[in-house]
C-alpha positions in Angstrom: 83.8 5.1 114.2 83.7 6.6 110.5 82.3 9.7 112.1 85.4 10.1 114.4 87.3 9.7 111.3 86.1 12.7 109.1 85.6 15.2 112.4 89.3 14.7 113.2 89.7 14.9 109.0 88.1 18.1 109.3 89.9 19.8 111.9 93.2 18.5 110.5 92.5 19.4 107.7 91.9 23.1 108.3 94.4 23.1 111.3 97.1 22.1 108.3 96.1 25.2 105.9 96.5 27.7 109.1 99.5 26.1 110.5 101.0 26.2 106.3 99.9 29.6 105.9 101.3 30.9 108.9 104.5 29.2 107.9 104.8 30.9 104.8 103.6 34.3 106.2 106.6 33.4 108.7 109.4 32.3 106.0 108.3 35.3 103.5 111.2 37.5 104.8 114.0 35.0 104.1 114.6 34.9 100.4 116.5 31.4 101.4 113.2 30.1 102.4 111.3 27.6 100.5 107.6 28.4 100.9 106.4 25.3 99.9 108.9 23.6 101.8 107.1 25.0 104.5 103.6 23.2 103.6 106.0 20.0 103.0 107.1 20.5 106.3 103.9 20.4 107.8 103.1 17.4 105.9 105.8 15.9 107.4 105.0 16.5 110.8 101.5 15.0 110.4 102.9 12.4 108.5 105.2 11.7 112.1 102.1 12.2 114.1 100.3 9.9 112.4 102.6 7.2 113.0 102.4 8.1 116.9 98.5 7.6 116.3 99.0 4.1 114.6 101.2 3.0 117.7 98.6 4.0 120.3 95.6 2.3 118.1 97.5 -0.7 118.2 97.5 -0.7 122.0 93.6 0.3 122.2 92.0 -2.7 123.8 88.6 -3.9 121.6 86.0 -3.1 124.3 87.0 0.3 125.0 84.5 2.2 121.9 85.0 5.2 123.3 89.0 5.1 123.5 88.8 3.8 119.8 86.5 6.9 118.6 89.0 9.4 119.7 92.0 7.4 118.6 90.2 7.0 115.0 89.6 10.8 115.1 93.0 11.6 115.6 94.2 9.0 112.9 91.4 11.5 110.6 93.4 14.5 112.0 96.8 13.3 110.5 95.7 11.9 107.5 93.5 14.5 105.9 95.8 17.3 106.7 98.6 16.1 104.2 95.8 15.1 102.0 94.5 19.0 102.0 98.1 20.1 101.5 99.8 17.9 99.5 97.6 18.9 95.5 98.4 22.5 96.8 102.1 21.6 97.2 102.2 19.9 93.4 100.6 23.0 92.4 102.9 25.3 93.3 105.8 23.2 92.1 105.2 24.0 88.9 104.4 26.0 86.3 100.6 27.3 86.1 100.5 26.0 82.5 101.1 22.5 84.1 98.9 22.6 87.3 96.5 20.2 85.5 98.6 17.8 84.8 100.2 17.9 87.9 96.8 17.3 90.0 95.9 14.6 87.4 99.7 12.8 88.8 99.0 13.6 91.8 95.3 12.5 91.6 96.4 8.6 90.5 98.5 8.2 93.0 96.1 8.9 95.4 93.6 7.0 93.7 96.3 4.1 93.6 97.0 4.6 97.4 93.3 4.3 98.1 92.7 0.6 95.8 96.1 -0.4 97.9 93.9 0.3 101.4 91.2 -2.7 100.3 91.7 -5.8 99.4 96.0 -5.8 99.7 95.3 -4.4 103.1 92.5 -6.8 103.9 95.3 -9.9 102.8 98.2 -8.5 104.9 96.0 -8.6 108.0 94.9 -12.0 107.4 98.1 -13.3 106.3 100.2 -11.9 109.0 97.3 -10.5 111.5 97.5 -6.7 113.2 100.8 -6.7 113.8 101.8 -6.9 110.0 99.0 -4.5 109.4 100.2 -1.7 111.5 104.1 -2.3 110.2 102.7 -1.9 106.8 101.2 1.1 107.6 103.5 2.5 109.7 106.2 1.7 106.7 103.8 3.3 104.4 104.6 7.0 106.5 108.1 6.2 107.0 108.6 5.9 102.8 106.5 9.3 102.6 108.4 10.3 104.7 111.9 9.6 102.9 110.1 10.9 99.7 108.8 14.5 101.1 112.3 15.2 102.5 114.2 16.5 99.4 111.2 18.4 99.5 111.3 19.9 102.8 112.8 23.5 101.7 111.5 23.4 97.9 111.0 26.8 96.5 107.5 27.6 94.8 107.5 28.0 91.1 107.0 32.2 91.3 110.2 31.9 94.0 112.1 30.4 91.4 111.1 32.3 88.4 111.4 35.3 90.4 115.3 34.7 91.3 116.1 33.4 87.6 114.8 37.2 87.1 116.9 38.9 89.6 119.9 36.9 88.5 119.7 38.1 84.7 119.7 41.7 86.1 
């Protein structure tokens, strides 16, 4: 199964950095554009698949292995994209003077998110079996959700600094 997980991580993961890049080749002509809105967006939309991915590995029965692989490959797919994106997104936020401190934020909260997957996990499932499992998780994306959308046309740092520029001339 773990296997399934990191091959779907890896093509999601590069599939997120094309489809981002494309994005922002695509938005560059709009000076409205948020470029790393663009990446949010993407973020986003895994985030939305993944929560598709959740509901169909709830309905996987146990015995079908095979089913399971795929389905855990695809979870991979929509979770490691956003993870590949998301530093690069806090990075361009900000100032290049800060980008340390920003990955070091951004860094705990992904270290907190992963102690949150062990044991707290382990007790919802026992305490209130799959089904509280997969709402947890599947509330999990909807709050990143409601938390990437003031996000969703953010301009880059240089976009900003470069329209401060144009506006004192």
């Amino acid at each position: 199964m773990h296997a399934g997980l990191e091959l779907g991580g890896l093509l999601g993961g590069t599939l997120s950095g094309v489809l981002s890049d494309a994005a922002i080749k695509a938005a560059k002509s709009d000076p409205k554009a948020g470029l790393v809105g663009r990446r949010v967006q993407i973020v986003m939309t895994y985030t939305l698949l993944c929560i598709g991915v959740l509901l169909v590995l709830k309905a996987v029965p146990a015995g079908a292995a095979s089913v399971q692989w795929l389905v855990i490959a695809a979870l991979g797919f929509t979770i490691y994209g956003p993870q590949m994106l998301i530093g690069l997104c806090g990075a361009e936020l900000i100032s290049p003077k800060s980008v340390g401190a920003s990955q070091g934020i951004l860094g705990l909260i992904s270290y907190m998110g992963a102690a949150g997957a062990g044991i707290p996990l382990s007790y919802l499932q026992v305490k209130y079996g799959w089904n509280g499992y997969f709402v947890a998780m599947i509330g999990a994306c909807i709050i990143s959700l409601l938390l990437l959308l003031p996000l969703a046309n953010a301009h880059s740092y240089v976009q900003r600094e470069r329209a401060a520029k144009l506006a004192q001339a």
